[in-house]
N, C-alpha and C positions, 0 to 999 in steps of 0.2 A: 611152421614153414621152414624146408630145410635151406643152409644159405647155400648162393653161387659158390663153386668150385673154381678158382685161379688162385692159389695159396690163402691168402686170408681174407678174400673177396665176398662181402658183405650187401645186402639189398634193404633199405630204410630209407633216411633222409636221404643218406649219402651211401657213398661204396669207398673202402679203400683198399688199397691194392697194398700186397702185405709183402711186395721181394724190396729191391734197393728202393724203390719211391715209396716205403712205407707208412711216411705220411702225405704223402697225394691223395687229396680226396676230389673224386668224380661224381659229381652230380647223379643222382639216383636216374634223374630224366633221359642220361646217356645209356645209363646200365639194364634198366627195366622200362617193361611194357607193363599193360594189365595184367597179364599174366605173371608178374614175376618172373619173366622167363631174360636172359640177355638178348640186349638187341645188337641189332649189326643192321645198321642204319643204311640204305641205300639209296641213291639220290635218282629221280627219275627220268631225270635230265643229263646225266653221265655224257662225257666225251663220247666219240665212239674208239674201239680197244683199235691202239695202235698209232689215236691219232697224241700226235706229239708236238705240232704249232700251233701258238698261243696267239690272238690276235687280241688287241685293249680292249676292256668291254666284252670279251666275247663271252671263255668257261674259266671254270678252276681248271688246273693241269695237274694229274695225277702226278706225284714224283714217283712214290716206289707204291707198292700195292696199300693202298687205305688210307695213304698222305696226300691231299690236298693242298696245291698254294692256290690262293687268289686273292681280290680286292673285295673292295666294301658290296658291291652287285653281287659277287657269286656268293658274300653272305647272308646273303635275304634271301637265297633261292634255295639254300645248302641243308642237305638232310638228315646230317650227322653233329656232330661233337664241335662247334667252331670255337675257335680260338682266335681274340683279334690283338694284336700288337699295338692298336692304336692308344695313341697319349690319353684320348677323353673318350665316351660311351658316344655309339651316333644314332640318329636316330634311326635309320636303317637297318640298324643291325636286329635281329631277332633279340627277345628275350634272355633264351637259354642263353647266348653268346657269355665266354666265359672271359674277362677282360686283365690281360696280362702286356700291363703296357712297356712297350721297347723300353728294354735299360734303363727301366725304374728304377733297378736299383742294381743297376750293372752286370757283370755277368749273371751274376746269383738268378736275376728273370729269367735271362736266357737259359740255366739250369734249370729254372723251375719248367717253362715251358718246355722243356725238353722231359722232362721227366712225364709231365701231362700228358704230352703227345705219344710217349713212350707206353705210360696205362692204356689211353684210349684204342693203341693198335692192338695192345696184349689183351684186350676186352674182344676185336673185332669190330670194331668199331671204324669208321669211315671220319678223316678227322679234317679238318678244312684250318689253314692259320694264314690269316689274312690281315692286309694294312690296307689303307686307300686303293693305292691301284694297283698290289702287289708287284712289286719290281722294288723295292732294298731292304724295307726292314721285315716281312714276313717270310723274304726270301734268305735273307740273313737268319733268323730265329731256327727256318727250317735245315740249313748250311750245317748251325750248331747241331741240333738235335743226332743231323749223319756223323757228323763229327765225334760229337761225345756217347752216341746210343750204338751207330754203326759202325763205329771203328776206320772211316773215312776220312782225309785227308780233307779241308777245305778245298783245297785246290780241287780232288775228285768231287766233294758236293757241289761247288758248284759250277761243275761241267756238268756235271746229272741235271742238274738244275734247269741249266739253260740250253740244256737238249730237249724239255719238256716244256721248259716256257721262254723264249728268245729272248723276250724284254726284259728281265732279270739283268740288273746292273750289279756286280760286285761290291759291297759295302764293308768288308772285311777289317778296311783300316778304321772303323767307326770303333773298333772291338780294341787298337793299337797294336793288336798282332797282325803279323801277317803271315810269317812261317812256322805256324802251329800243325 
């Protein structure tokens, strides 16, 4: 069986992506189907294109093409790669759900979730990173990720941010920066 093509991108247990997140390892269940083929996860329930207001409860909000934010709901319905921010595992959440709790262990989570979320786009992959009722720490996680992957100003993520989902509160001073 020949392996996936994305630098040193691998299909077994696990997959790992072999440019700067060299040790990121992404779940096989993200990267293959039966076929060994990559997946690129699409959720059946999608926003509709265009639409850009968040109401509680309602969808995840696309931020940029294959980045999801939302809360613990749109994780049980979500059809791709989720990442949750939350401190303990809930029972709502699916399985697969890959758990990268806020500031376990300070920025370095927020690098590491940034680096995940950074594999899972460069797969094609549809990725969803969610807290309770997404609005500070999922929204924060996702801030960094533009931050440190995009080349984005905090201040621009999260304007991006909260053009895509309004209830997003700024949490920035949680991090003690503020003009990064």
């Amino acid at each position: 069986m020949a392996p996936l093509t994305l630098d040193a991108l691998f299909c077994s247990d696990c997959a790992i992506l072999g440019c700067d997140t060299s040790v990121m390892v992404i779940p096989s269940f993200y990267t293959c189907n039966d076929d060994m083929t990559p997946r690129c996860a699409r959720s059946n329930e999608r926003p509709l294109k265009g639409e850009k207001q968040h109401v509680l409860g309602s969808r995840e909000s696309e931020i940029i093409t294959n980045l999801f934010l939302g809360d613990l709901q749109d994780a049980a319905r979500f059809d791709g790669m989720i990442i949750s921010v939350l401190p303990d595992a809930m029972a709502a959440e699916p399985k697969r759900t890959i758990r990268l709790p806020f500031l376990a262990n300070g920025r370095a989570t927020l690098d590491t979730t940034s680096a995940l979320i950074d594999a899972g786009l460069r797969l094609g992959i549809q990725v969803l990173v969610h807290c309770e009722e997404g609005c500070e720490r999922a929204p924060l996680a996702v801030a960094w990720f533009l931050k440190t992957r995009r080349g984005m100003t905090l201040d621009e993520a999260y304007a991006l941010i909260k053009s895509r989902r309004p209830i997003v509160k700024d949490r920035r001073t949680w991090l003690g920066i503020y003009n990064c």
